[in-house]
C-alpha positions as CSV (number, residue, x, y, z in Angstrom):
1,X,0.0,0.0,0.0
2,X,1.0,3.4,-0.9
3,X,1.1,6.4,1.6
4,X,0.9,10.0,0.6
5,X,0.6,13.7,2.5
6,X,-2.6,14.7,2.5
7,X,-3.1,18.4,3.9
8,X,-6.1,18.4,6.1
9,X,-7.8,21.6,7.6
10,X,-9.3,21.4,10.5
11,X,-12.8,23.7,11.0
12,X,-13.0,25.9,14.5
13,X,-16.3,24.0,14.7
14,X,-14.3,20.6,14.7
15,X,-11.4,21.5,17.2
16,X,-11.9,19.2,20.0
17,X,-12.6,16.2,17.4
18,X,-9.9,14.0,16.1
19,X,-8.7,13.9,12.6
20,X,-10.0,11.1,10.4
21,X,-8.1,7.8,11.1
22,X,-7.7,4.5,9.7
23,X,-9.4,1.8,12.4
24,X,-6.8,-0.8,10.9
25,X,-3.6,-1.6,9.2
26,X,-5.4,-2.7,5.8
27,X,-8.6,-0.2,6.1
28,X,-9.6,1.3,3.0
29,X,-11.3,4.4,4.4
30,X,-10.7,6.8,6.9
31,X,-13.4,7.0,9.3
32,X,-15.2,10.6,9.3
33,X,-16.3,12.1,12.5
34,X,-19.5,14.3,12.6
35,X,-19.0,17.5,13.7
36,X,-22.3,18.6,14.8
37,X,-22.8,21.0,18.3
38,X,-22.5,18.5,20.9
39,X,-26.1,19.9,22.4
40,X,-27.6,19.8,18.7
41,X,-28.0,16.3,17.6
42,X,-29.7,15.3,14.3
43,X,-32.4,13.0,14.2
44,X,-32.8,11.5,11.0
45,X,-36.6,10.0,10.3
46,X,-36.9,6.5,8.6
47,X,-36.8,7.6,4.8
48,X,-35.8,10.7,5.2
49,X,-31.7,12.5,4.6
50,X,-29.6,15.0,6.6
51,X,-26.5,16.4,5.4
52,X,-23.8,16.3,8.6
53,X,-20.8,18.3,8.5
54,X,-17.3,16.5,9.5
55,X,-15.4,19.8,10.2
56,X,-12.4,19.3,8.0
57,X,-11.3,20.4,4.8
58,X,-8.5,19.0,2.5
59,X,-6.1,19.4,-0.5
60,X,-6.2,16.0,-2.5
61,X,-2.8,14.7,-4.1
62,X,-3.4,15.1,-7.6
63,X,-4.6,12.3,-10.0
64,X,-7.0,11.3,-7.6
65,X,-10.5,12.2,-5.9
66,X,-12.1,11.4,-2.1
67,X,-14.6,9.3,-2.3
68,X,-17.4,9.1,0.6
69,X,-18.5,5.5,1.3
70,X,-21.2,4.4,3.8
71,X,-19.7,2.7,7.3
72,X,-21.2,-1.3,7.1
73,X,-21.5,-0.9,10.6
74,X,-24.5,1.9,10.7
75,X,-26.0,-0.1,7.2
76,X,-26.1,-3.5,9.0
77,X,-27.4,-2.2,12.7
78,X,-29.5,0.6,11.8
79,X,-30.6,0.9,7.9
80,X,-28.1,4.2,7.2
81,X,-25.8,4.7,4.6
82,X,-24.6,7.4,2.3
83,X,-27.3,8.5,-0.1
84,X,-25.1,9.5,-3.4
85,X,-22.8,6.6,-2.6
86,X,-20.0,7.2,-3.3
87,X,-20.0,10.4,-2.6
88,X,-17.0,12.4,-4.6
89,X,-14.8,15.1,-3.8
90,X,-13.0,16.4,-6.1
91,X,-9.0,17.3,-6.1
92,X,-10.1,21.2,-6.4
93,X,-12.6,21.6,-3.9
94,X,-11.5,22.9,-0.8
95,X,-14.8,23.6,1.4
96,X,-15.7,21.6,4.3
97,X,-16.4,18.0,3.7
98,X,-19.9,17.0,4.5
99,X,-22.0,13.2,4.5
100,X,-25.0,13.3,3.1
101,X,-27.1,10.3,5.6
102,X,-30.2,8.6,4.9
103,X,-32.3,6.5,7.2
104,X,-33.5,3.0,5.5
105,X,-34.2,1.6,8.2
106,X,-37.7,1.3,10.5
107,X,-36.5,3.6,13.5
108,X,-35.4,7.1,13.7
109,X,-31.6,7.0,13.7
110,X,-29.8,10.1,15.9
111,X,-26.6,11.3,15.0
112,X,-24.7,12.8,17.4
113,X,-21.6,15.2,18.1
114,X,-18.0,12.6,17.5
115,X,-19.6,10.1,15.9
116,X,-18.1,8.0,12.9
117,X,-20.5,8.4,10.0
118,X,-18.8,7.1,6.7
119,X,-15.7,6.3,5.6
120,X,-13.2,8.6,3.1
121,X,-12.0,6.3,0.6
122,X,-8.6,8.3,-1.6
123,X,-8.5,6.7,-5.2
124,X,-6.6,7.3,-8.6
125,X,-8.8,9.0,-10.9
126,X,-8.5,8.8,-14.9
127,X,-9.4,12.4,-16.8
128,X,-10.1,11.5,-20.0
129,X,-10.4,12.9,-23.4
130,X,-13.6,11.7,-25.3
131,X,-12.8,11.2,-29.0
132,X,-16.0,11.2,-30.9
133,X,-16.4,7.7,-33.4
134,X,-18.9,6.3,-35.8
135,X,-18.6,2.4,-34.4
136,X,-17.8,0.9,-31.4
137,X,-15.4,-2.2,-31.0
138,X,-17.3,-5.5,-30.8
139,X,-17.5,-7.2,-27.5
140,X,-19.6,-11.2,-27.1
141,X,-21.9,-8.8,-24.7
142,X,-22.8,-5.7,-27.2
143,X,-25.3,-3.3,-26.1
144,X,-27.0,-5.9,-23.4
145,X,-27.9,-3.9,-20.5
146,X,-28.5,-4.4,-16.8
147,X,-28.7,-7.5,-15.7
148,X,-27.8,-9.0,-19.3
149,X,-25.1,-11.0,-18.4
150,X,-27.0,-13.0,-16.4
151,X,-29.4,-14.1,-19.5
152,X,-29.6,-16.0,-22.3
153,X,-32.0,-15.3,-24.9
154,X,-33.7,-13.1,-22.7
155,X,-34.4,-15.6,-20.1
156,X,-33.0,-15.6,-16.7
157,X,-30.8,-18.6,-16.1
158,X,-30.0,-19.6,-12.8
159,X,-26.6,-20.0,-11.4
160,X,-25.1,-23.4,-10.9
C-alpha cells in the first residue's frame, strides 16, 4: 500500500474532534467524524436524509478524488448509509467536507456530536479525453444492459 501527505484543515467547529483515522492496518477508508454542536444532535426519520458536516477540509494529491463511502457498521445495525454513494470530492474543492445520511431503516436514527458516520475512501482517478467515433469495437456482450449478463436469450438462467 501506498502512503501520501494529505493536507487536512481542521474547521473551528471541529477543534476538539480527532482527525480522520484508519481503524486498521489494511482499512480502506478513513473514518469521518461528525462535527455537529454536541447539544444539537440530528435525528434522521426512517426515509428521510440529513446532510452532517465532518469539520475538515482537505487538499487531495493530484490524480486522484475522495470518495465518501457508507460505514457497514450503521448499514447493518440501523438501515443508514450514504445516499449519493460514493459520494466524490473532487482534487479542487476545498470547502468543508460534508456526508449526506439517509435513514432505510424502521426507526429514527440520531446522530450525534463525535460520531463516525462514513468512511473517506482516496483513489486514482482517470481524466479522460472523449474522441468522438462512428462504431464501437465489438464485444460477445454488445449493447446488453442491466442484468444481461445473467441471461440467455432473454431468459433468466439460474446460477449453478
Amino acid at each position: 500500500m501506498s502512503v501520501t501527505r494529505v493536507q487536512v484543515k481542521r474547521l473551528a467547529h471541529a477543534a476538539d474532534l480527532p482527525l480522520p483515522t484508519y481503524q486498521s492496518e489494511g482499512a480502506a477508508g478513513l473514518d469521518l467524524i461528525a462535527a455537529l454542536p454536541a447539544d444539537q444532535p440530528v435525528r434522521i426519520a426512517p426515509g428521510a436524509n440529513a446532510l452532517i458536516p465532518t469539520g475538515i477540509a482537505m487538499v487531495l494529491p493530484p490524480g486522484s478524488e475522495g470518495q465518501i463511502r457508507p460505514r457497514s457498521g450503521l448499514a447493518a445495525k440501523h438501515g443508514v448509509t450514504v445516499l449519493n454513494a460514493p459520494g466524490t470530492i473532487d482534487r479542487d474543492y476545498r470547502g468543508e467536507i460534508s456526508v449526506l445520511l439517509i435513514n432505510l431503516g424502521g426507526e429514527p436514527f440520531t446522530v450525534s456530536r463525535g460520531m463516525r458516520i462514513a468512511q473517506l475512501v482516496i483513489a486514482p482517478v482517470l481524466s479522460a479525453h472523449l474522441h468522438e467515433v462512428e462504431n464501437l469495437e465489438k464485444t460477445t456482450r454488445g449493447g446488453g444492459g442491466f442484468g444481461s449478463t445473467g441471461t440467455k436469450n432473454g431468459e433468466f438462467e439460474p446460477n449453478t
